[in-house]
C-alpha positions, -999 to +999 in steps of 0.1 A: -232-513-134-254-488-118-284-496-098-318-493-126-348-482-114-371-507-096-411-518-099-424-513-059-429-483-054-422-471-087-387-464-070-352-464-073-325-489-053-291-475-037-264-496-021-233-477-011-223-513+007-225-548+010-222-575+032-239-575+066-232-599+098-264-623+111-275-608+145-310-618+151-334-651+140-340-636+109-312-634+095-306-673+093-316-674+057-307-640+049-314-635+009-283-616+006-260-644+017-282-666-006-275-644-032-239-640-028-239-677-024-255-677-059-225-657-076-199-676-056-191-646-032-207-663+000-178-654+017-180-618+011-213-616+027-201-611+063-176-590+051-189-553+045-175-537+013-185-502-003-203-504-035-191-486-067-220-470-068-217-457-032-219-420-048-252-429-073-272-402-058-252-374-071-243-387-107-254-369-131-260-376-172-247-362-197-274-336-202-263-331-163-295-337-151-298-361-120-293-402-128-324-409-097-345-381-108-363-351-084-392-370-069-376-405-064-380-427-038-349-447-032-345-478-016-314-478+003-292-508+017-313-536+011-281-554+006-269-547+041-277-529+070-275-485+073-269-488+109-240-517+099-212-509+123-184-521+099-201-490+079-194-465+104-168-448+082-191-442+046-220-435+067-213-399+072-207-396+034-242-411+029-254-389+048-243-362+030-255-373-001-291-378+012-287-344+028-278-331+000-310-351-023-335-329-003-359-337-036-359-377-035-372-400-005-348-424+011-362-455+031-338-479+046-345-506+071-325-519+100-322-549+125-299-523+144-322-498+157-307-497+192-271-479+171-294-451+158-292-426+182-252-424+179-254-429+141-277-397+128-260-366+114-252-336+139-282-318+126-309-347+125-330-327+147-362-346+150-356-363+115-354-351+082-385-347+063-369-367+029-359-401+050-384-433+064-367-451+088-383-490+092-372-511+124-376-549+107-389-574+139-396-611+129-406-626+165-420-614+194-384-615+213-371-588+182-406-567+184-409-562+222-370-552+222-367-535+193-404-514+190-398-498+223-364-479+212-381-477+177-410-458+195-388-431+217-367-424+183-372-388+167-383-399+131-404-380+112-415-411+094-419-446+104-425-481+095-426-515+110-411-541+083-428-577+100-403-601+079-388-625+079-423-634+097-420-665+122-446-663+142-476-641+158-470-606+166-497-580+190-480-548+168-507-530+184-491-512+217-466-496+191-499-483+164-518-461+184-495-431+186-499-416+151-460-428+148-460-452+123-472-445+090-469-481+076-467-516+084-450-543+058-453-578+066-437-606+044-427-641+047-395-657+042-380-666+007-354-693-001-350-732-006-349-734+035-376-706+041-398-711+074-430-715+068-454-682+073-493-683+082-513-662+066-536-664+096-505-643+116-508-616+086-539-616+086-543-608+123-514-578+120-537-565+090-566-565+115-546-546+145-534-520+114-568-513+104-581-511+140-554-485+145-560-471+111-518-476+101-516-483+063-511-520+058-487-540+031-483-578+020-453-572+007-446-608-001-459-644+003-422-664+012-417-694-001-439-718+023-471-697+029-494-720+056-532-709+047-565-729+060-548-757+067-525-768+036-485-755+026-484-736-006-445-734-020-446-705-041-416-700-066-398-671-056-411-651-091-445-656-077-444-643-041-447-606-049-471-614-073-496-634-051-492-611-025-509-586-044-532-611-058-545-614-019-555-580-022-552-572+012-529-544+015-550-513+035-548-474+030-526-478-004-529-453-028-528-457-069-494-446-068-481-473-044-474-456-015-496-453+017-528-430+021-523-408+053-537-420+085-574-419+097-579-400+063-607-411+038-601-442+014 
C-alpha cells in the first residue's frame, strides 16, 4: 500500500527500503526493529530490502497528476538509513527520482554521515537546493565525531536531529556558522526507552536561541525525567506533549522553521 501523507510537517513519507544494521548507542532500541518485531518480521530488520514503493515519487493518478504533489515535503528513509551501505545499488535510482522531483523537498537523516561524500550524485555540486540533509548524534562520543564531518560537508541545508537523546550535548561549536538551519531534539520511545531530561533539552534549546538556529521538541520518549520525578508517557502522547511544552523556537504557522537571525 502506498505511503499516505503524514501530520508533521504537513508532509509526505517515502521508503524506497527497509531494514538497517545497529551501528552506534542509539540504535539499541531502534523503533524500526520494534516495529518489525511488532509484525513478526524482527528478522528482517538487519536485512535491507527495497520497498514496493521504492518509485512513489514518480507515480502518477489517474488524472496523471503527481501522487506527492508539487510543493511536498517528503520524509525519506525513516525506516532505514540513505547512506545504508547494503543500499548502495537503489541509491543512484533515488537519486534520480529526487533529481528528477525538483518541485518537492526531501529530508532524510543518517547515523552514516562519514559515507556521504562517496554516496552524492556526480553533479551534487554544493547540494541541491530541494534536499535537507540531518546528521542524527545521541551522545557526546556521536556529536564530537560525527558534527565535525557534518560541518565540512557541502549541504545547502542542514539539521542536527539530537535523538535518541542520552545525555548532555554543548551543540554550540557546530551553531554559529549560519550552517544549520534547524535543530530537533527528542527522547527515546519504547517499552525499554532510556530515560531523557528535559533539563538536557532544555539547555540545547538555550544554545539554539543563543545562536539564533530554529529549535524543535520533536518528541518527549517514553521516560521524560523533569524537576526531579519520571513521567512515562504512552507513545500516542509523546508528540503531543511535546508541543504541549511549547518550546520549539523560530517555527513558523506552517510547521517549518523561520530563517535565521530573522524577525519572529
Amino acid at each position: 500500500m502506498e505511503n499516505e501523507r503524514t501530520n508533521a510537517y504537513y508532509g509526505w513519507s517515502w521508503n524506497p527500503w527497509h531494514g538497517c544494521t545497529k551501528i552506534s548507542p542509539g540504535c539499541r532500541y531502534c523503533y524500526v526493529y520494534r516495529q518489525d518485531e511488532m509484525y513478526g518480521t524482527e528478522t528482517a530488520s538487519s536485512e535491507a530490502r527495497r520497498n514496493r514503493d521504492y518509485d512513489l515519487p514518480l507515480r502518477r493518478k489517474r488524472d496523471g497528476s503527481w501522487k506527492i504533489p508539487p510543493g511536498a515535503f517528503v520524509f525519506t528513509c525513516f525506516t532505514s538509513d540513505f547512506l545504508l551501505s547494503d543500499a548502495d545499488a537503489w541509491r543512484a535510482g533515488a537519486w534520480e527520482m529526487i533529481r528528477r522531483r525538483s518541485d518537492c523537498r526531501f529530508f532524510f537523516f543518517t547515523k552514516r554521515i562519514d559515507r556521504f561524500a562517496a554516496a552524492v550524485p556526480y553533479d551534487w555540486g554544493d547540494g541541491w537546493e530541494n534536499v535537507i540533509v540531518g546528521c542524527t548524534v545521541e551522545n557526546r562520543t556521536m556529536a564530537e565525531y560525527r558534527l565535525p564531518i557534518f560541518r565540512d560537508l557541502p549541504i545547502r541545508h542542514k539539521a542536527i536531529i539530537a535523538a535518541p537523546l542520552l545525555e548532555r550535548l554543548d551543540l554550540s561549536p557546530w551553531l554559529d556558522d549560519d550552517a544549520i538551519e534547524e535543530v530537533s531534539v527528542g527522547g527515546e520511545s519504547g517499552l525499554h526507552a532510556r530515560p531523557c531530561d528535559y533539563d538536557w533539552v532544555l539547555d540545547i534549546r538555550r544554545q539554539c536561541v543563543e545562536c539564533g538556529v530554529p529549535f524543535r521538541f520533536h518528541q518527549t520518549g517514553a521516560r521524560l525525567l523533569k524537576e526531579g520525578r519520571l513521567y512515562r508517557i504512552p507513545r500516542s502522547c509523546q508528540i503531543s506533549q511535546a508541543r504541549r511544552a511549547a518550546i520549539d523556537y523560530r517555527i513558523g504557522p506552517d510547521g517549518m522553521p523561520l530563517p535565521r537571525h530573522g524577525e519572529l
